[in-house]
C-alpha positions, 0 to 999 in steps of 0.5 A, a space after each residue: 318530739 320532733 319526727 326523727 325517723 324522718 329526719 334521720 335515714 340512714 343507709 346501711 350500704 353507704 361507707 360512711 359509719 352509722 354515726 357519723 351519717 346521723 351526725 350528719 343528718 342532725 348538722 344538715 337540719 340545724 343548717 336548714 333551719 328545722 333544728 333550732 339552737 337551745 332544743 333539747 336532745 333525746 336521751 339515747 335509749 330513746 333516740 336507738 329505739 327511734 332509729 332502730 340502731 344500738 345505743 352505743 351508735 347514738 352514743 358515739 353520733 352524740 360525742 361526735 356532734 359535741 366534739 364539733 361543737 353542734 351540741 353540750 351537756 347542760 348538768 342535771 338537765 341533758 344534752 342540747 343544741 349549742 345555745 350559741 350557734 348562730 340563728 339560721 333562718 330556713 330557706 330554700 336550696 339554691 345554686 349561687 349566683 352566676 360568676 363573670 371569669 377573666 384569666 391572667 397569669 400565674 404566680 411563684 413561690 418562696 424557695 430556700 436551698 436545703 442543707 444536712 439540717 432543714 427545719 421547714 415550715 410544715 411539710 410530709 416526710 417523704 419517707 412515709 409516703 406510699 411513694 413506692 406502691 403508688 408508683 407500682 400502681 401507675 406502672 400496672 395501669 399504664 400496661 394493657 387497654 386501661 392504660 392506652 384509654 386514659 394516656 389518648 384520652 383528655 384529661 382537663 378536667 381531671 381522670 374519670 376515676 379518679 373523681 368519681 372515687 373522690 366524691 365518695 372519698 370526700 362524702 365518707 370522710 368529709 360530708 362533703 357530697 355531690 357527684 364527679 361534675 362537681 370536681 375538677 382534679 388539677 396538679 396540686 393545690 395552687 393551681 386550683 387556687 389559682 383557677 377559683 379565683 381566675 374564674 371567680 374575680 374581675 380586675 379591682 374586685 375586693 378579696 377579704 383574707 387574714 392579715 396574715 395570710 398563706 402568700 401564694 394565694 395572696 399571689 394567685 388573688 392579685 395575679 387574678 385582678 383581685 385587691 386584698 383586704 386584709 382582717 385580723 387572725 384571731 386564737 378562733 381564725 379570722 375575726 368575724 365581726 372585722 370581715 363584716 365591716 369589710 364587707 359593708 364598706 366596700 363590695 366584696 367578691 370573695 374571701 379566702 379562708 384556712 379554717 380547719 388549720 389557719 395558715 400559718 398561725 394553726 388555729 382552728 375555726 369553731 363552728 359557731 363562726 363558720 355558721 355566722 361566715 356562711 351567714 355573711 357570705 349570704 348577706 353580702 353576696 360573696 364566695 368562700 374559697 376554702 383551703 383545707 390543706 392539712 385536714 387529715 392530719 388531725 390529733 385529738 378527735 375526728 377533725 371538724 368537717 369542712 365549711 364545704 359540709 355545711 354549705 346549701 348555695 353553693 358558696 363555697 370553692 372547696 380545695 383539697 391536696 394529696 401532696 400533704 398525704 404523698 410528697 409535695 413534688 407529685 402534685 395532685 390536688 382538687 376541687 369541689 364546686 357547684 357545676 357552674 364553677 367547675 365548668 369554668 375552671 375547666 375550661 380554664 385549666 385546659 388553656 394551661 394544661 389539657 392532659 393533666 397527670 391521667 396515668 398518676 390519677 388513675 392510680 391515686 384512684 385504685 388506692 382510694 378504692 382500696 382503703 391504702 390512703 386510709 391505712 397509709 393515713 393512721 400510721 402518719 397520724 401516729 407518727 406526726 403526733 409523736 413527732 409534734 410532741 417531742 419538738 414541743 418538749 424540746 422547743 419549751 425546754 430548749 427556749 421557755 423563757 424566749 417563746 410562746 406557743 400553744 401545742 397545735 390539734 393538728 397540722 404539721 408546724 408550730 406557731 411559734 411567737 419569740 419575744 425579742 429575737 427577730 426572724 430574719 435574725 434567726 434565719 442568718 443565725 441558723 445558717 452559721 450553725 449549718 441549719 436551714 430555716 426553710 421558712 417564710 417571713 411574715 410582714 406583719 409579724 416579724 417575730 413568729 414564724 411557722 416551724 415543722 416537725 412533720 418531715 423530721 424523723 425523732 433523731 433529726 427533731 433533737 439534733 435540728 432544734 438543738 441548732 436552733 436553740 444554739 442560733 437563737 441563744 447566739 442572738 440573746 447573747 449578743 
């Protein structure tokens, strides 16, 4: 029997539940190598007395690593270490090699005109955003000696607070750990897209992402020198075995990836291809620019935790946002690098903005620390789940015979596939019924498109898909 109590320490101080920490602990040694695929599991009297907990605490740990996909029940035999995982070989830690940097400019982003009826393509209601306490707290803050320190001081790499209380944001929520030197705080998402990739590429380097892909980072990676190579997108994310003949036929610098939601088709990545993922980056010497940019809203159990959870070589550029959480227009997002590429992204980042938002971080700081994100964070989750289910109904109901579509496990749109209807089509259609598809075209499918349920309260979810399906059956009727 393996030395668990060794392997498994825990720490009653930390904010992170016991369960999810010996969670943890068993993904952290399964990457490492010392925990092989196939072992069998103690049962979980045997496992308390080892760990001296409650049983219901190994009970929750072990429902957890198999709603992860790290472990099964076999019947009649007991719970062990998924089969199918990936084998890891162990090896020692290490930072990941240096990276050469070279800046350019920056890119746009698709807009539409908004009218009384809007159906986007995925993004929070602001209604429910703590807009209004977040704004209170930056009004205190700015008042006094705090407020004088942060508005003279500068912030390029991001308010102080603010990430040191990230890191234990991120580590409490995403097994994500490291200390404030491996964030860099920056004004929403895109920019940190933007600057991982300005730091990481030079002029020609080759960037692995799905053929249908998020298209401001498609922007951001050519606006950086980077060539796309485009893969396919599987019901599981990218298709693994098409990034590896990539990555033989050419060098690879870098690969961009969604793999908690895959933008836009809402897929999820099981944990097996992340291990394998991590596999190749180390085989073929490339970085992994992860996005997770819907992570908290999931709806089923707790979300898989971030490629960045799992990383031991500092592979992995993770980006984060809280403009998914507050509204788009106030932007705060981040980044969780090794020190090296965080260094050079800051320094990047100070050419094209030295002070940042000080006065608006430090306040997102206060309510990080004061649990308001969090509580903010489970209404949200209700009320999208809510939301998801009846555009659902209403889209099968509305449209059964024209669409496919699988109920997404999180995230705030729909994947939507029509049969004959085109979507520059339906956009024009839509418009004639006074909707707006405030929603991006895709090249490489020009009958799906991501559909938004998460900014329409119930009320609107009927009257807008109603719309819809009057402009879609305008189009069948011609």
């Amino acid at each position: 029997m393996l030395p668990w109590k060794s392997i498994i320490v825990i720490n009653r101080k930390e904010n992170r539940p016991v369960y999810l920490q010996i969670s943890d602990a068993v993904i952290a040694e399964i990457m490492q190598g010392r925990i092989q695929k196939g072992l069998k599991m103690p049962g979980s009297r045997i496992m308390a007395s080892t760990l001296c907990v409650n049983r219901k605490t190994i009970l929750q740990a072990y429902d957890e690593l198999m709603a992860q996909g790290w472990m099964e029940i076999i019947p009649m035999k007991g719970t062990f270490i998924k089969q199918s995982l990936p084998y890891v070989k162990q090896q020692p830690l290490g930072e990941a090699v240096k990276i050469k940097a070279e800046t350019q400019t920056s890119s746009s982003k698709y807009d539409m005109p908004r009218g009384e009826h809007v159906i986007d393509d995925g993004t929070p209601d602001f209604r429910l955003a703590p807009v209004d306490l977040l704004l209170k707290t930056a009004r205190s803050v700015s008042k006094g000696a705090v407020g004088k320190s942060i508005l003279l001081g500068n912030h390029f790499f991001g308010e102080a607070t603010l990430r040191s209380n990230l890191t234990k944001h991120l580590s409490t929520t995403r097994a994500i750990n490291g200390t404030k030197d491996n964030i860099l705080v920056t004004r929403g998402s895109q920019m940190a897209i933007y600057l991982a990739f300005s730091s990481l590429l030079s002029k020609g380097d080759k960037v692995i992402v799905g053929r249908l892909n998020y298209h401001s980072a498609d922007k951001a990676i050519k606006s950086a020198g980077g060539e796309l190579t485009r893969v396919p997108v599987t019901s599981k994310g990218l298709d693994l075995n098409e990034v590896e003949q990539a990555a033989k036929g050419g060098k690879i610098k870098a690969l961009y990836i969604t793999p908690h939601h895959q933008y836009p088709t809402t897929v999820t990545m099981p944990v097996e291809n992340r291990m394998r993922l991590l596999e190749l980056a180390e085989k073929f010497n490339f970085y992994i620019v992860e996005d997770d940019y819907d992570y908290d809203y999931h709806y089923l159990r707790s979300p898989i935790l971030p490629l960045a959870s799992i990383d031991r070589n500092g592979r992995i550029i993770y980006i984060g946002s809280f403009s998914k959480i507050l509204v788009p227009s106030i932007r705060i997002g981040y980044m969780f690098a090794s020190k090296s590429i965080i260094k050079k992204c800051g320094e990047l980042r100070m050419i094209i903005d030295k002070l940042g938002d000080p006065i608006m971080e430090r306040a997102l700081a206060e309510m990080l620390v004061g649990n308001d994100i969090d509580r903010f964070l489970k209404k949200a989750v209700n009320a999208y789940k809510q939301r998801r289910d009846l555009f659902c109904q209403k889209l099968k109901e509305g449209l059964k015979d024209e669409i496919t579509f699988n109920k997404p496990n999180g995230g705030m749109a729909v994947w939507v596939t029509f049969k004959s209807i085109n979507i520059e089509e339906l956009v024009k259609a839509a418009r004639k019924h006074k909707l707006t598809l405030k929603i991006d075209v895709y090249e490489h499918t020009k009958k799906a498109c991501r559909l938004g349920f998460a900014s329409m309260n119930p009320k609107e979810i009927e009257s807008n898909t109603d719309l819809l399906i009057k402009a879609a059956k305008t189009i069948l009727n011609q």
